[in-house]
N, C-alpha and C positions, 0 to 999 in steps of 0.2 A: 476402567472403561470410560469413564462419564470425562474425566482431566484427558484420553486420549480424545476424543470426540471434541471437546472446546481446543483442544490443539490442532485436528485438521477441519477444523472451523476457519482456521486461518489461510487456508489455501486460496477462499475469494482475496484474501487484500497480496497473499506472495504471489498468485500470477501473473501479477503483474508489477512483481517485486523489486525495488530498488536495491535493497539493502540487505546485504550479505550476513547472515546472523550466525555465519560459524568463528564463534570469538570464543579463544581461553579461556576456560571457565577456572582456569589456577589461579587466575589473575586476582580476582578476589580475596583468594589467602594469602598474597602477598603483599598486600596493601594495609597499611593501618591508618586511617585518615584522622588529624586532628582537626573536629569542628571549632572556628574561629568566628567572631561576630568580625562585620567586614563590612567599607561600606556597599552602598549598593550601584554598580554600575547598570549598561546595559544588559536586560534580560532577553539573550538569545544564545542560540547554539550554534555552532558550527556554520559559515555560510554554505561551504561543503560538507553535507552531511557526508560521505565514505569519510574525511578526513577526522569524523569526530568520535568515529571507533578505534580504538586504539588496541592493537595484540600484545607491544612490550610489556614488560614487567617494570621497566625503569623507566616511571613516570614524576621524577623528581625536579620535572624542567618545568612541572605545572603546581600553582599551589593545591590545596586544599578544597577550596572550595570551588574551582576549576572543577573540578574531578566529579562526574556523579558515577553510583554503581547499580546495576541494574541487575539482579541474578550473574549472568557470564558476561557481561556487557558493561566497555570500559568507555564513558563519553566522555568528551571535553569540550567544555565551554570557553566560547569566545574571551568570554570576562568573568570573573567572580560573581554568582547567582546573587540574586537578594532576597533579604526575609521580610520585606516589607510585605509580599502578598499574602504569607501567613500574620503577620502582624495585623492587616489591616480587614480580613476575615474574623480573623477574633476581637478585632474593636468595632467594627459595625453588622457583624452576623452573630445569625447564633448557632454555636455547634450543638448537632445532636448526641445525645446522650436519651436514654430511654426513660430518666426520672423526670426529666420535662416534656418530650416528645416521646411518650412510648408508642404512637402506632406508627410514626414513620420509623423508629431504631427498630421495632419489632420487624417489621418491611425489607429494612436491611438487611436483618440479622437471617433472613429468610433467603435471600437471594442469591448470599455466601453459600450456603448451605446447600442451596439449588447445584449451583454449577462449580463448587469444590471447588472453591479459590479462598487462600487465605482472605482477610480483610485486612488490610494495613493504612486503610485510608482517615481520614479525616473527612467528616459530611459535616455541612454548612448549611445555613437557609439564609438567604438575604432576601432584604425587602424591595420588591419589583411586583409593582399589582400590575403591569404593561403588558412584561415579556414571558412566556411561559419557556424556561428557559433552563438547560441545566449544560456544567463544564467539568472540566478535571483539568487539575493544573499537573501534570501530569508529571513532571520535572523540578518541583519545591525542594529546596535546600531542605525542609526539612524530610526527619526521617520517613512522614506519612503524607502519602501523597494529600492532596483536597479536591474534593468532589462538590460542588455549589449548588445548590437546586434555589431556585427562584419562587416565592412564596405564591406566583400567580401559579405556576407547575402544581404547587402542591393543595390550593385549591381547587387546581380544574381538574386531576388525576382522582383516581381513584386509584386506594394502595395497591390493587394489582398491577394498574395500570402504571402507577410510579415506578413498580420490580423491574417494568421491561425499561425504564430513563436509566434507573438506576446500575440494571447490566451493561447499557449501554454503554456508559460511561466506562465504568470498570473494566470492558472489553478495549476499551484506547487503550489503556493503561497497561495493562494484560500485553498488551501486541504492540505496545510502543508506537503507538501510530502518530504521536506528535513529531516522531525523530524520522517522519518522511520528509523530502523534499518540499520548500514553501516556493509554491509557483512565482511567488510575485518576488524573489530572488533572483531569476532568471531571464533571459532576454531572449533565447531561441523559443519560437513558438510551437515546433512540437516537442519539444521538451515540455514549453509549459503546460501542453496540451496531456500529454503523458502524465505527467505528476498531478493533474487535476483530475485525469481517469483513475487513477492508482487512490486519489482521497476518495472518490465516489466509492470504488470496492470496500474502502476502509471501513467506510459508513456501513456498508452490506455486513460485514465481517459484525462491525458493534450490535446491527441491530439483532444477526442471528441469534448471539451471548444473549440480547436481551431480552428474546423469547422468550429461552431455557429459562434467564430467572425469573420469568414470572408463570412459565412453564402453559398460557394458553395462548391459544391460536385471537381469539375473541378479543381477549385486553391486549393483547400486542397494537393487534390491525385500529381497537379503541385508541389507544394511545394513539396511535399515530396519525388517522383523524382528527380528534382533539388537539393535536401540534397543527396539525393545518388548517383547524378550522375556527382556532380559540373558544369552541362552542362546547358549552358545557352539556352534560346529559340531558337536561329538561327541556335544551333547543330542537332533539335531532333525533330520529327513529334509527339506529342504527342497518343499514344494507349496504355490505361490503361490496356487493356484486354490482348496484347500482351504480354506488360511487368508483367504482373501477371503470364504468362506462367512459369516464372522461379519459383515462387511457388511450382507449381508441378512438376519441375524436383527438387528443394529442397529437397522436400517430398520423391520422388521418392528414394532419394540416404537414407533417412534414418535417425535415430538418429545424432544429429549433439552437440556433445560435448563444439562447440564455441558455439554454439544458450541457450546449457542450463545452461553456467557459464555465458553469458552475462545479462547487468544492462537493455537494451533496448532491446524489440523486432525488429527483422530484420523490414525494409522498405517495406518490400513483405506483411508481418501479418499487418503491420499498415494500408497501403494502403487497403485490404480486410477487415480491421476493421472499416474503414469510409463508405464504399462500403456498407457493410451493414448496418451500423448505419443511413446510411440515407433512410433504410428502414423502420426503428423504428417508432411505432406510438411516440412517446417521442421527436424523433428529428419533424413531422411534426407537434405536437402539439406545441413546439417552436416557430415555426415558422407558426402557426396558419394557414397550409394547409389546402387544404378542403379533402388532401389523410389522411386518416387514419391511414396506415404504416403495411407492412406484419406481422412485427415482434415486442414484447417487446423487453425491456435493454434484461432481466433474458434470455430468448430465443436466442439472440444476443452473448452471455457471456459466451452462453453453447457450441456455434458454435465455436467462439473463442477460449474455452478452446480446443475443438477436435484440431483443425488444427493448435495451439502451437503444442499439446504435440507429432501431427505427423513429428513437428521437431526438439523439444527438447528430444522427448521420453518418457518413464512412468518411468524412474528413478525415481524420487522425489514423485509419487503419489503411487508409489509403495513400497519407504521408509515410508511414512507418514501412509501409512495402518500398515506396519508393527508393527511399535509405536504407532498407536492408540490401534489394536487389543491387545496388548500386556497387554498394560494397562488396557483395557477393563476387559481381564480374573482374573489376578491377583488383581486389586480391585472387580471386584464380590466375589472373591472366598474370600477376607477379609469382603466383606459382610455377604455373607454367615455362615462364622465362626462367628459372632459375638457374638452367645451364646455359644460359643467355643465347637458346635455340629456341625455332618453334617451325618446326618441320611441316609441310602441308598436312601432313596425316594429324599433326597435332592441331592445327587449325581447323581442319573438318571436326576434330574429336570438341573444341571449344565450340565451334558457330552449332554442331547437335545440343549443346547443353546447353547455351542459352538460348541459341533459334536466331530473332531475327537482331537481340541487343547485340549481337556479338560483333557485327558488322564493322560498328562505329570503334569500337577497343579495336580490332584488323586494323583497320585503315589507320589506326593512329599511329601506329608502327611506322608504317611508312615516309611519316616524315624526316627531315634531319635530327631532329632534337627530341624523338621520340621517345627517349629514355628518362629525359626532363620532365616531360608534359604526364607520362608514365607515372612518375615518386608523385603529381602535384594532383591526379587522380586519385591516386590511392592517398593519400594523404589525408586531402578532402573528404572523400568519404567517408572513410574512416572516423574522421574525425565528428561528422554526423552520427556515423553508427553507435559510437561511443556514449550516446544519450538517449539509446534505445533501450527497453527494457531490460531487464534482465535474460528472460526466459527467450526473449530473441539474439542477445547478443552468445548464449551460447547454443542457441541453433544454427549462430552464422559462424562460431566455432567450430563445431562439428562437420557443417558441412564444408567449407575450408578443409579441414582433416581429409577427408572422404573424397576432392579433390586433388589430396598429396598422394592420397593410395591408389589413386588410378593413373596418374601423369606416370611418366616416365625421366631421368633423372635421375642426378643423385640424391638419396633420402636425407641427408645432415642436411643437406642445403636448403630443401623444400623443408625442413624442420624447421631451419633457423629462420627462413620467412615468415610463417607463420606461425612464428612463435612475435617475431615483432609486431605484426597483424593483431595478435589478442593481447600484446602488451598496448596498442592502440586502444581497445576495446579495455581497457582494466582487466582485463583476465589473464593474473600472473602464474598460471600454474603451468606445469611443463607440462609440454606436447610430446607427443607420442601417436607411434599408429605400425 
């Protein structure tokens, strides 16, 4: 029960999912990789993350150290990974082990335990009295991932208060959240705007994991105070309700331009993001209460979304409609046409569905070369839509579908459109209706 619950924990970072996680899991058994010292190029993945998953079995065009494996999941890197960042953790960090550090390894050893995840990591402490800071290199050529905590981290936490860093991290790693799209890869701005929403969930998704392992409401919301405010306990009377205040003067002032190009939700949305989450029947059921919980994740997630976007704005939700609808008309209306007719009745039946967008798609018929201007419509859009979410691009699938089964027509035809249509979108699976 407790490994299902950390698994639809992950539903805040897939709603807004880029990245298709139904991969081969045979693929693993037919692989036998020799590890090689190599030297060390650049360290990146994929500029196309979709291209850096791979289904085949016959990955013999990549070397070795190209290759990583993840459970079911086949990546491939750019270049050959390097081992200098495990190299150079163990020449200026010091790894934990419990005969030197026993209360942080005991801290760990407690947080697995928590939320039923093996431990395959490697944890480090480097010397930073600055940053109160922790990472996972999520992607190390070697066998175990690395986890870093920053030594000013581990003085300013308290060990409870470390289990919630410490899940956090683990929860990237757990849900692969490095092998999302890097905004600053990309040139379209709602894409980048997209892919910087999709990290904000990510964050959501880590920090729930790192309630669970330190399993309180109190050191979570601590923790994350202490990250915002580098104030140690002897500075600060703790009142979560007070400091949430600022919340709502947040809000109050409006759209906030740094909130909606930032990779991390502000400390204010995180904190009210545990606050409720530990209303969730899902977190009590974790944790085998006898409370039942006010609220689902989905109910949870919908709250969340309101109270982002009253401080990042409807910018992006209001691009993202634009690009869907667009595509929506312009591939009906290639539906439509498919028996290269479009009878009045069929046009009254198009101008009811979309109202008054419909107009401007009529009228373009009419010109000479309206078949031209038509493919360079639908093209376009498409080709926008193509970098909309997931969860939109196959709502704009279906309803596509649901406009084949009401046109009239023949059905192979209206099939084979909109099967090119979702091949636009990457959505290579056969249509049907």
């Amino acid at each position: 029960m407790k490994a299902h619950i950390v698994a639809t924990i992950l539903l805040s970072s897939l709603l807004f999912g880029f990245v298709d996680t139904e991969f081969d899991s045979s693929i693993n058994k037919e692989l036998n990789l020799e590890q090689k010292h190599i030297p060390c190029g650049k360290q990146t993945f994929s500029s196309d993350i979709v291209s850096a998953f791979k289904k085949e079995s016959n990955l013999n065009q990549y070397s070795p150290s190209q290759l990583y494996l993840s459970k079911e999941w086949i990546v491939v890197l750019n270049v050959p990974y390097c081992n200098n960042h495990l190299s150079n953790l163990l020449t200026n960090s010091v790894k934990v082990n419990k005969e030197i550090l026993p209360k942080v390894g005991n801290a760990i050893d407690t947080v697995f335990k928590r939320i039923k995840i093996e431990n395959v990591f490697n944890f480090f402490i480097t010397a930073d009295n600055n940053q109160a800071n922790a990472s996972c290199s999520l992607m190390s050529s070697a066998s175990r991932p690395d986890i870093v905590l920053t030594s000013r981290l581990i003085e300013l936490l308290s060990l409870e208060e470390l289990q919630f860093v410490i899940g956090h991290e683990v929860a990237h790693y757990v849900y692969q959240h490095a092998l999302y799209p890097n905004h600053n890869n990309v040139e379209d701005n709602n894409l980048k705007l997209n892919i910087l929403n999709l990290s904000r969930a990510a964050e959501i998704s880590a920090d729930r994991i790192g309630f669970l392992a330190c399993a309180s409401l109190e050191d979570s919301l601590r923790a994350n105070f202490k990250l915002a405010s580098g104030l140690s306990d002897k500075h600060f009377n703790f009142k979560p309700s007070i400091y949430l205040d600022q919340l709502r003067d947040l809000e109050d002032l409006g759209k906030s331009s740094s909130e909606l190009w930032s990779t991390h939700p502000s400390f204010l949305i995180r904190m009210q993001s545990l606050i409720w989450f530990s209303m969730t029947k899902e977190y009590h059921e974790f944790f085998d209460s006898k409370k039942k919980g006010t609220y689902n994740l989905a109910e949870i997630d919908k709250k969340l979304d309101s109270k982002i976007k009253k401080v990042t704005g409807d910018e992006l939700e209001k691009s993202n409609t634009d690009i869907y609808e667009r595509a929506l008309i312009w591939g009906s209306l290639d539906i439509y046409l498919s028996d290269k007719k479009f009878s009045k009745t069929e046009q009254d039946e198009f101008a009811k569905r979309f109202g008054e967008k419909a107009k401007k798609a009529i009228s373009l018929l009419k010109v000479s070369n309206a078949r031209d201007m038509l493919d360079k419509k639908i093209d376009s859009s498409f080709a926008e839509a193509a970098q909309l979410l997931k969860t939109d691009k196959n709502k704009l699938a279906n309803e596509l579908k649901e406009v084949g089964k009401e046109t009239g027509g023949d059905k192979m035809k209206k099939l084979k459109i909109i099967g090119k249509l979702l091949n636009i979108l990457g959505i290579k699976k056969p249509v049907s209706f």
